[in-house]
LUMMARMAR-180632 format. One record per residue (C-alpha): residue number from 1; x, y, z. Coordinates in pm, 1 decimal, decimal comma, always signed. Each point is the difference from the previous one (the first is absolute). Example, Ala and Ser with C-alpha at 12.3 -4.5 7.8 and 13.67 -1.06 7.14 Angstrom:
+-----+----------+----------+----------+
| pos |       xx |       yy |       zz |
+-----+----------+----------+----------+
|   1 |  +1230,0 |   -450,0 |   +780,0 |
|   2 |   +137,0 |   +344,0 |    -66,0 |
+-----+----------+----------+----------+
end
This chain:
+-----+----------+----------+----------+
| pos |       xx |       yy |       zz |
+-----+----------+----------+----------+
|   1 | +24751,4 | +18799,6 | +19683,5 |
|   2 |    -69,2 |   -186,2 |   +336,9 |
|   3 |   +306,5 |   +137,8 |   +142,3 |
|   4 |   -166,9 |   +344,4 |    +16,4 |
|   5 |   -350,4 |   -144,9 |   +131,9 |
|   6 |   +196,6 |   -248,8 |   +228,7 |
|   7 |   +187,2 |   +396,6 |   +171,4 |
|   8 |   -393,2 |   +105,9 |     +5,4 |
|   9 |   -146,7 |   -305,9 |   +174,9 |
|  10 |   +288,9 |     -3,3 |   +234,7 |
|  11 |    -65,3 |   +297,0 |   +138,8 |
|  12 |   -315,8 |   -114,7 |   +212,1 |
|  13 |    -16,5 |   -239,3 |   +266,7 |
|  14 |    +39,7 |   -373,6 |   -178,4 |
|  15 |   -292,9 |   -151,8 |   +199,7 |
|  16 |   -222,9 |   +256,6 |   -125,1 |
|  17 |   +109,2 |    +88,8 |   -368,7 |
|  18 |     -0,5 |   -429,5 |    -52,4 |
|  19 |   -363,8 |    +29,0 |    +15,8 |
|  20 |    -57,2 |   +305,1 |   -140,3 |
|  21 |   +200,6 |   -140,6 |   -287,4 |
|  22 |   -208,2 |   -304,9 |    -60,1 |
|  23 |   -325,2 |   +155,8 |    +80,3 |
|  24 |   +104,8 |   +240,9 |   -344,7 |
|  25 |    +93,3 |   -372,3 |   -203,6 |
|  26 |   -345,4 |    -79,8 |   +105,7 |
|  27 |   -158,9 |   +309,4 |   -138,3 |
|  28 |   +208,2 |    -31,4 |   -306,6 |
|  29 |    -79,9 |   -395,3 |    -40,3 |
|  30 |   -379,4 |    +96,2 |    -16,8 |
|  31 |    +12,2 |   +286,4 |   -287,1 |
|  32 |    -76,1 |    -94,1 |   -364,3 |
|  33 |   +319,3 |   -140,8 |   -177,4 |
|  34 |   +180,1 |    +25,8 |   +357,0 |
|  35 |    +71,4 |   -392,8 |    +31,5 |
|  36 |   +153,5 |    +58,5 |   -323,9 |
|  37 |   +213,2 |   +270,6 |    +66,5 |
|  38 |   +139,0 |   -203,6 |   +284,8 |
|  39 |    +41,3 |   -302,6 |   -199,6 |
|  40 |   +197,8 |   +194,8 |   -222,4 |
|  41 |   +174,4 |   +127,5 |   +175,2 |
|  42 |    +68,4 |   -276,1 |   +267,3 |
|  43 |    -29,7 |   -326,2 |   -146,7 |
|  44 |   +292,8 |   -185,6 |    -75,9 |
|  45 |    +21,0 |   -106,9 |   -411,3 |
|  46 |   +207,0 |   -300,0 |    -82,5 |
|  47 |     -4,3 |   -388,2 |    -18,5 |
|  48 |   +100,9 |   -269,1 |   +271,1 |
|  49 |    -55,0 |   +199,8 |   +330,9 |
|  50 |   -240,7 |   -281,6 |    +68,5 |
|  51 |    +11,8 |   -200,8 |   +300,7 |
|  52 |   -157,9 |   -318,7 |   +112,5 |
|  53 |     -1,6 |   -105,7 |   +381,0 |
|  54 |   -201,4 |   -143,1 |   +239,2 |
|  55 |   -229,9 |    -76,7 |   -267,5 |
|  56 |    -24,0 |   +398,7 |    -67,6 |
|  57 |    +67,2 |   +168,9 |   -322,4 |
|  58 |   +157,2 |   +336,9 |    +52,9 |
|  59 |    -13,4 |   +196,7 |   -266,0 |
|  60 |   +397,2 |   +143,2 |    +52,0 |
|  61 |   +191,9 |    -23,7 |   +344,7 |
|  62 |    +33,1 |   +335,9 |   +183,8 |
|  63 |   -277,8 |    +17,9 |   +284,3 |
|  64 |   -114,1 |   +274,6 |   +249,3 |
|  65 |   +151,6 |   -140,5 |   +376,6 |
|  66 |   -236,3 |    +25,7 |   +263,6 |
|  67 |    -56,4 |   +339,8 |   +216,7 |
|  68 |    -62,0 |   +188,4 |   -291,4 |
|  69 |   -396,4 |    -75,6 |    -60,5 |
|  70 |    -70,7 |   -134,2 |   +331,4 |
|  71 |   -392,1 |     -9,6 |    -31,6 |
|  72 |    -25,5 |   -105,1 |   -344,8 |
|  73 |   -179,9 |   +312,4 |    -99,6 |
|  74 |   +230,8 |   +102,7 |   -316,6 |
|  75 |    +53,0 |   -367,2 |   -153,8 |
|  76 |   -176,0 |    +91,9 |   -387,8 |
|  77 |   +153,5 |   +354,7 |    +45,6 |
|  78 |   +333,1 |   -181,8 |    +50,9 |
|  79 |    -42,0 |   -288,3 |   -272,3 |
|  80 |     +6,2 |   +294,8 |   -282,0 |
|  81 |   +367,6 |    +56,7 |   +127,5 |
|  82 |   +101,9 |   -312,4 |   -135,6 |
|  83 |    +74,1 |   -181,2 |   +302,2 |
|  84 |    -40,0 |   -399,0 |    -36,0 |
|  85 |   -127,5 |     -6,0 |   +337,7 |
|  86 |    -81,8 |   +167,1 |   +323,7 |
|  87 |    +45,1 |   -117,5 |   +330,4 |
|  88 |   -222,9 |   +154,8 |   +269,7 |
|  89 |    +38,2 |    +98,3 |   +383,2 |
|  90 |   +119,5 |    -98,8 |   +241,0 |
|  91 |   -359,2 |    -68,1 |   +108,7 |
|  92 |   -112,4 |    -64,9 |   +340,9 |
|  93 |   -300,6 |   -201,4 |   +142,1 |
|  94 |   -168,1 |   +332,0 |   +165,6 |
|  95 |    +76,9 |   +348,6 |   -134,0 |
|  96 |   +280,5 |   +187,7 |   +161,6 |
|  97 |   +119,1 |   +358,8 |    -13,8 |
|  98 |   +381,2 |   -100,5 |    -47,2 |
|  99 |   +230,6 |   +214,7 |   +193,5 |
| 100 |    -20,6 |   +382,8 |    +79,3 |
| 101 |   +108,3 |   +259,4 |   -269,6 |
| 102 |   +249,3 |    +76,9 |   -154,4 |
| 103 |   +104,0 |   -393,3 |    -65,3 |
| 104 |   +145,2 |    +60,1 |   -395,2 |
| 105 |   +293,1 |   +173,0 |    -74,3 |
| 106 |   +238,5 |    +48,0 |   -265,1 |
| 107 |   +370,2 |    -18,1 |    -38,4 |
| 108 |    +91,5 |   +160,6 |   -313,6 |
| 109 |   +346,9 |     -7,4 |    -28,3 |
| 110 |    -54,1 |   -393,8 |    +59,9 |
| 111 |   -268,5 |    -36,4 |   -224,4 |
| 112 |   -176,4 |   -179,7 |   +301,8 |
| 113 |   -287,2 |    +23,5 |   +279,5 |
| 114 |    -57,3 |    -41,3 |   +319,3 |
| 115 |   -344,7 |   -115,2 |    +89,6 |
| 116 |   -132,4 |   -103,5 |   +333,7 |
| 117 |   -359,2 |    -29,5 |   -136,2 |
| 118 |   -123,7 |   -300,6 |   +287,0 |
| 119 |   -241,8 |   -202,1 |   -279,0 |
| 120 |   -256,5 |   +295,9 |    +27,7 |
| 121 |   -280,9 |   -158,3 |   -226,4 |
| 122 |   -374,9 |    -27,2 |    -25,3 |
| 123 |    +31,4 |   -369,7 |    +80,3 |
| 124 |    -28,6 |   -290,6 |   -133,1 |
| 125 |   -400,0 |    -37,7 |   -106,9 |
| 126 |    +25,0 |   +361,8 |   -164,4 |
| 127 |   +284,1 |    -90,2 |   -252,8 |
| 128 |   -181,4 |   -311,4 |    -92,2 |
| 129 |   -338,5 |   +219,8 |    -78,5 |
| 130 |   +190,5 |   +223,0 |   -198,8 |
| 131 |   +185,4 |   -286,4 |   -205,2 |
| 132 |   -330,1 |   -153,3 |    -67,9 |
| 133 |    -76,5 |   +292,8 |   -218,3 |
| 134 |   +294,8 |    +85,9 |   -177,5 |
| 135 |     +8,2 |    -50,0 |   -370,1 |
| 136 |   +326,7 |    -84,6 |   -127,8 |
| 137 |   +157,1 |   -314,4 |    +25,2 |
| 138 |   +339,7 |    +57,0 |   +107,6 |
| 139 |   +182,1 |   -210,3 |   +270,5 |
| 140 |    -82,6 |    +85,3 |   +318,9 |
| 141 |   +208,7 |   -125,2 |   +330,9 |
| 142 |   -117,6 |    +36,5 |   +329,3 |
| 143 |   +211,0 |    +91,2 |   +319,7 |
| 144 |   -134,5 |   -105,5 |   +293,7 |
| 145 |    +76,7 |    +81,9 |   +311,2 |
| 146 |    -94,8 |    +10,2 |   +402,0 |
| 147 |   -124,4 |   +326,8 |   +184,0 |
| 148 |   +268,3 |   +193,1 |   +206,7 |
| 149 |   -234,7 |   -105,3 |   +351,2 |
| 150 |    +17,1 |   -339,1 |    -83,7 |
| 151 |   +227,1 |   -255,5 |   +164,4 |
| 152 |   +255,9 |   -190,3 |   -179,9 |
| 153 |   -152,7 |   -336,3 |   +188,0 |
| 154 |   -360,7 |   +163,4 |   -159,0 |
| 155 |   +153,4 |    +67,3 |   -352,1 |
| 156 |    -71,8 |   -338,6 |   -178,5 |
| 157 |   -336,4 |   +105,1 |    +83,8 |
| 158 |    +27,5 |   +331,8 |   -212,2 |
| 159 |   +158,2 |   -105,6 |   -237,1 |
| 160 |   -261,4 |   -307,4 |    -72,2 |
| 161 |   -268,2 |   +302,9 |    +18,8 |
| 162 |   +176,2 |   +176,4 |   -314,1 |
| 163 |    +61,5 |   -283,7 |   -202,0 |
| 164 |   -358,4 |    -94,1 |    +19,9 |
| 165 |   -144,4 |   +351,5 |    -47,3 |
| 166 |   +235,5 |    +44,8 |   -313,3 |
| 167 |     -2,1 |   -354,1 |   -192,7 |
| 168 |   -236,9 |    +47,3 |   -218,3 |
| 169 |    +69,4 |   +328,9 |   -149,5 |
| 170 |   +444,9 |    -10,5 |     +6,4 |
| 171 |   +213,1 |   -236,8 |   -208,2 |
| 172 |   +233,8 |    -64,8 |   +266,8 |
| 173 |   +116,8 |    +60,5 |   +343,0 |
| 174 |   +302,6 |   +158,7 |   +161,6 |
| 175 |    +38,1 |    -63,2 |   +357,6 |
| 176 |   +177,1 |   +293,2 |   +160,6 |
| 177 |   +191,5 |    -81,8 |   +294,1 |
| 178 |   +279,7 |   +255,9 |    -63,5 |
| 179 |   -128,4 |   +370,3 |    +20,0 |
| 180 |   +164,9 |   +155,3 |   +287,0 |
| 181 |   -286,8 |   +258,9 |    +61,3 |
| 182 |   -192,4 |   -226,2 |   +213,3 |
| 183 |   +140,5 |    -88,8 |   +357,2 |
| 184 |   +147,2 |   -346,3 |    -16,3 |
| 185 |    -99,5 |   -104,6 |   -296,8 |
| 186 |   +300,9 |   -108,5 |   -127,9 |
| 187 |    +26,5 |   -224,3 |   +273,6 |
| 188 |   -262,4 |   -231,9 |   -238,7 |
| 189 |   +355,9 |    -83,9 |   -210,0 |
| 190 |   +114,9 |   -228,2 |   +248,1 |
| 191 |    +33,6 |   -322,0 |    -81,7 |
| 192 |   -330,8 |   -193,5 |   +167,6 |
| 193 |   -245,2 |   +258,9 |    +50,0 |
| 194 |    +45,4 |    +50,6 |   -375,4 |
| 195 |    +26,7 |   -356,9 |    -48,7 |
| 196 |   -359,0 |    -14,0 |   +154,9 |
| 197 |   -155,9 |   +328,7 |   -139,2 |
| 198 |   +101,1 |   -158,3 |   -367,3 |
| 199 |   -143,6 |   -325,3 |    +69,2 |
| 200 |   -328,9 |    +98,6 |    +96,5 |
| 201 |    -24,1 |   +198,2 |   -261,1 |
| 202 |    +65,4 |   -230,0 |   -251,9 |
| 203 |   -212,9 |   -248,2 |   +157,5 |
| 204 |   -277,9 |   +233,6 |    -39,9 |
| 205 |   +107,0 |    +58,6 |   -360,8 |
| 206 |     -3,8 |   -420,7 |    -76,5 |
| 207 |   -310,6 |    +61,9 |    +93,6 |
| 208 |   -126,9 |   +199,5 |   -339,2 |
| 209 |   -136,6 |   -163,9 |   -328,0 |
| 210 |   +312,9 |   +178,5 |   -116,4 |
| 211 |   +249,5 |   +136,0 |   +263,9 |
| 212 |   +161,3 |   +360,6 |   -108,6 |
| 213 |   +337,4 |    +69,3 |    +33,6 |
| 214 |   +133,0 |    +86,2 |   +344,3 |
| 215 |   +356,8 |   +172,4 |     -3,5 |
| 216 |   +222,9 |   +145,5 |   +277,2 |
| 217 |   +126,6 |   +343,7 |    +47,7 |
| 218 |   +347,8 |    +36,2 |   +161,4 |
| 219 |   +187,4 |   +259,3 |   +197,8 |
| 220 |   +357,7 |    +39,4 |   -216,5 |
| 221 |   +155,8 |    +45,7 |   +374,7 |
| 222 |    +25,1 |   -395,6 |    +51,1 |
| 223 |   +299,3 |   -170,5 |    +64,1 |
| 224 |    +96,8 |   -286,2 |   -222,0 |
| 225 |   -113,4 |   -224,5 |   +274,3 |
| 226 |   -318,1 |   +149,9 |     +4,8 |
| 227 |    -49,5 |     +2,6 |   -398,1 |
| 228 |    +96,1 |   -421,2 |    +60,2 |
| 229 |   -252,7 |    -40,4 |   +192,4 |
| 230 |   -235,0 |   +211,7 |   -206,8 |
| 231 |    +37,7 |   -239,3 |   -261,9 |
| 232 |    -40,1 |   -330,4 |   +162,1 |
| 233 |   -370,1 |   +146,6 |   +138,3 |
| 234 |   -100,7 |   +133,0 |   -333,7 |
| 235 |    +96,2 |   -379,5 |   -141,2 |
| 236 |   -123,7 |   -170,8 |   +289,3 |
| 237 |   -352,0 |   +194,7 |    -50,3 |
| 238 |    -15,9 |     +5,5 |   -384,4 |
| 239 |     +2,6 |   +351,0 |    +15,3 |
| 240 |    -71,5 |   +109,2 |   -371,3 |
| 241 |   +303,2 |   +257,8 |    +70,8 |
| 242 |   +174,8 |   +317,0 |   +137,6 |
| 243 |    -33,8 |   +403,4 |     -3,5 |
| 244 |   +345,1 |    +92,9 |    +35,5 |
| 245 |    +51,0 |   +262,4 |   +170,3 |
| 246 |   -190,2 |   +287,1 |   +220,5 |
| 247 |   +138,4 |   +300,8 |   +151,7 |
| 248 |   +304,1 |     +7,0 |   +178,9 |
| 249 |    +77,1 |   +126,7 |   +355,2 |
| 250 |   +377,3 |    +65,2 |    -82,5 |
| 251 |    +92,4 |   +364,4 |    -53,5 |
| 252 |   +373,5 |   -107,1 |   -118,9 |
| 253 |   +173,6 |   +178,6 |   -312,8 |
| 254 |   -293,4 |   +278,0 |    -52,2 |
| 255 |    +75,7 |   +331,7 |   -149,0 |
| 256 |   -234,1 |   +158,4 |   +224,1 |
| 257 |   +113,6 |   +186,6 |   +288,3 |
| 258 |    -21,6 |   -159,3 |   +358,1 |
| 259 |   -213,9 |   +266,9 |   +146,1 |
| 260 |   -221,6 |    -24,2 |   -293,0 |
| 261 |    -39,4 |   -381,1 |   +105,6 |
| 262 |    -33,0 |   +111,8 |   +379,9 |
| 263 |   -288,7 |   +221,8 |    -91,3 |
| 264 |   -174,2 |   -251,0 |   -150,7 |
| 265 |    +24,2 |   -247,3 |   +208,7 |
| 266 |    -72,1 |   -409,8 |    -19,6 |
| 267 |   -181,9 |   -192,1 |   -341,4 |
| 268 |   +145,4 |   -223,4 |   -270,1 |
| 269 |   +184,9 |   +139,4 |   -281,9 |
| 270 |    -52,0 |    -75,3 |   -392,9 |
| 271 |   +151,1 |    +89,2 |   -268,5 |
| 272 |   +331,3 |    +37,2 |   -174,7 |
| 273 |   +193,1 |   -100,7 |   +337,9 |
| 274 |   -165,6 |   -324,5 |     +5,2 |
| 275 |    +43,9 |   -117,9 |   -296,3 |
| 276 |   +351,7 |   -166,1 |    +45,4 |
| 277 |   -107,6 |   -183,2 |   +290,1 |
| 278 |   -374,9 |    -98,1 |   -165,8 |
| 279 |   +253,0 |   -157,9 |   -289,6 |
| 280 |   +243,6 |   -208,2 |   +243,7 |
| 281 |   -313,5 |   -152,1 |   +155,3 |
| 282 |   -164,8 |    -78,2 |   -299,6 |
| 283 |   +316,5 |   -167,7 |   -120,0 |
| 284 |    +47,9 |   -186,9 |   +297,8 |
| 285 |   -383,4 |   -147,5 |    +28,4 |
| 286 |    +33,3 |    -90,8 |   -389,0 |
| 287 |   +305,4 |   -136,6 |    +52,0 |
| 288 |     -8,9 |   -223,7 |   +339,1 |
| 289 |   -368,6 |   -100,0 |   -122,9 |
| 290 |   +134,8 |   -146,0 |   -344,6 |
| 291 |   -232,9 |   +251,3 |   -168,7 |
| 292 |   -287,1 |   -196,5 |   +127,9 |
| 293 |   -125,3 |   +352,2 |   +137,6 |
| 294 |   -183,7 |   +225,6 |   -188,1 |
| 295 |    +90,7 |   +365,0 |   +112,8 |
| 296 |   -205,0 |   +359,4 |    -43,1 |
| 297 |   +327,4 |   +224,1 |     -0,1 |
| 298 |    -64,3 |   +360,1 |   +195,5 |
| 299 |   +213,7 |   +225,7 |   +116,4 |
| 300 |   +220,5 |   +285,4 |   -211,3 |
| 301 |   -159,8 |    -72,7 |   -319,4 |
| 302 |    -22,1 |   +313,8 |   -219,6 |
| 303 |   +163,6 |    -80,9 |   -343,8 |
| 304 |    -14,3 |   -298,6 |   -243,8 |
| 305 |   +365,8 |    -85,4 |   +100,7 |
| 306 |   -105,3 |     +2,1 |   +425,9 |
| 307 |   -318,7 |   -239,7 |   -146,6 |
| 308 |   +266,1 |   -191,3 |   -193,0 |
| 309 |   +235,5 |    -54,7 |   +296,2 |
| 310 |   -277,8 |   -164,6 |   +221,8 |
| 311 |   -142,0 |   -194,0 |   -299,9 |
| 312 |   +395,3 |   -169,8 |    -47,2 |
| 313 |    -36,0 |    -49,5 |   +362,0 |
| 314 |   -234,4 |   -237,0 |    +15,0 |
| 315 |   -324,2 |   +227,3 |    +18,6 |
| 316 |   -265,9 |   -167,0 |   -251,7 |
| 317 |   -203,7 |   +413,7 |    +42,5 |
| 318 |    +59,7 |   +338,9 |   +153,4 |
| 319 |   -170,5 |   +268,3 |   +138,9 |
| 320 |    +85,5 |   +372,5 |    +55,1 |
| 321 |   -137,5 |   +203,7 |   +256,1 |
| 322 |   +255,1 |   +304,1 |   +109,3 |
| 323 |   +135,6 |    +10,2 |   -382,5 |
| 324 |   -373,1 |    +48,7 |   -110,4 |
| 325 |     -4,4 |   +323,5 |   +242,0 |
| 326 |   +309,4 |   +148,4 |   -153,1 |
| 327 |     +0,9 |   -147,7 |   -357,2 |
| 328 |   -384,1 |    +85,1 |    -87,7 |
| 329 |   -258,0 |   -179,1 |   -200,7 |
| 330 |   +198,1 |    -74,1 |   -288,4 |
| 331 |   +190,6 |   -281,8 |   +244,1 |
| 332 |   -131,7 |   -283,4 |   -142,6 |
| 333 |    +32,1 |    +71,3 |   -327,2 |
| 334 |   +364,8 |    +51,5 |     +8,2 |
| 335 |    +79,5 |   -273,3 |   +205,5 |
| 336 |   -198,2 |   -241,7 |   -241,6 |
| 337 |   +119,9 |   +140,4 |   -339,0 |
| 338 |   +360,5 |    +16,3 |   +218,8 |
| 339 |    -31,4 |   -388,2 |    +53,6 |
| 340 |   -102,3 |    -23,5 |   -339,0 |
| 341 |   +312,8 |   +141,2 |   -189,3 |
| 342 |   +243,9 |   -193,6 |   +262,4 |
| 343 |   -205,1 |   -357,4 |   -105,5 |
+-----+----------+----------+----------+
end
């Protein structure tokens, strides 16, 4: 059935049918009996897809990753899919346009996209207002981020602005370093300018009654150097974990045609091609950490056996983000009630 509305839906612009799409779940999520109707439909059924961590009960383990409900304005709409939890973003300290249009595209034949979206968000302060009123109680993450004019020798700064604006009304925190929409960015990874943005941060969290759970989100294009040094920060901070992994930059082994690719142009891939890479690095974390890392698997997760294959790699979660776009609501359900029959 969503294989014919999935040929539908791809035939307008992604950017623009996304929201059209959840502006309709929101209609629908307001009729009489319509939570229902999505609960049936949506919600997985089955015992021991509980997980505790951090102190957090989720109610199963498949999440929605980050870049999907950027200014938390779908999060009860969302919770009748039967997600466990929702992580919003990225979010910046002042609202930002993102880059121009078109910045989404699809790759079919790859089961994969292409986004160069540049953290275009309300901000920071307008995420947190709309959190304040939502009504469900799902598990909500927020990704923070710095604004594309801001310096990397300004970022703490941002970032410090976010985490206060959200911590009240978010679970957690993901701190992305790793999107490579936003000019040097990425440069954050290195070694002591992460080392520093991480321990400020968690200095400001020791600070709390009760500190949330800060996590960091990873590029899967580091070297195993990199990844080494990765995990001596996150230990040496008491980071409460790792998002592993965002987008890629690589273009290697895709189905779709170089000129294709040419046409449009630079932005991180998801999807199906990144989901034997995503795997390898969540291996090696769990592994060279002693499995003292918790890990949020994304990255190529569409079925119960790609959930199932992070999850024996170390991942304690998941989220899905591209295999949402192509597999349709129903996602969650099969992936739980998947993981279910393989327990």
């Amino acid at each position: 059935m969503y294989g014919f509305i999935r040929k539908i839906l791809f035939g307008f612009p992604p950017e623009s049918i996304h929201y059209g799409v959840m502006r309709g779940l929101k209609i629908v999520n307001a009729l009489p009996f319509g939570k229902n109707v999505l609960d049936a439909f949506c919600q997985p059924r089955g015992s021991g897809l509980e997980r505790q961590l951090w102190g957090l009960k989720f109610k199963n383990p498949v999440g929605l990753a980050a870049g999907f409900d950027k200014d938390a304005r779908f999060i009860d709409e969302l919770a009748h899919l039967g997600f466990g939890f929702v992580e919003i973003g990225t979010v910046t300290p002042l609202p930002q346009p993102g880059n121009d249009q078109p910045r989404l595209f699809r790759l079919p034949e790859d089961k994969a996209l292409i986004n160069r979206m540049g953290f275009n968000n309300e901000g920071a302060r307008a995420a947190a207002k709309r959190l304040q009123k939502r009504r469900s109680n799902i598990i909500v993450g927020g990704n923070i981020g710095k604004n594309k004019l801001t310096a990397n020798e300004d970022a703490i700064s941002d970032y410090e602005k976010c985490f206060h604006a959200l911590f009240d009304v978010v679970d957690y925190f993901v701190v992305n370093v790793s999107s490579p929409n936003t000019p040097n960015l990425r440069a954050l990874q290195e070694k002591e300018p992460l080392k520093q943005l991480l321990h400020h941060l968690q200095t400001l969290n020791n600070q709390k009654s009760k500190p949330k759970p800060v996590l960091l989100k990873i590029a899967p294009d580091l070297t195993n150097g990199q990844l080494d040094d990765i995990i001596e920060i996150v230990q040496e901070t008491g980071l409460a974990g790792i998002v592993a992994t965002n987008t890629t930059i690589s273009r290697e082994g895709l189905q779709t045609g170089n000129d294709a690719l040419e046409k449009i142009g630079a932005g991180g891939l998801s999807g199906l091609p990144v989901k034997e890479r995503a795997t390898e690095v969540i291996r090696y974390i769990h592994q060279h950490s002693g499995g003292r890392i918790p890990i949020i698997a994304v990255g190529g997760i569409f079925t119960a056996a790609d959930a199932k294959e992070k999850l024996d790699a170390g991942a304690s979660l998941v989220q899905v983000y591209t295999g949402f776009i192509y597999e349709g609501p129903a996602i969650v359900k099969k992936i739980c009630e998947g993981l279910t029959q393989q327990s």
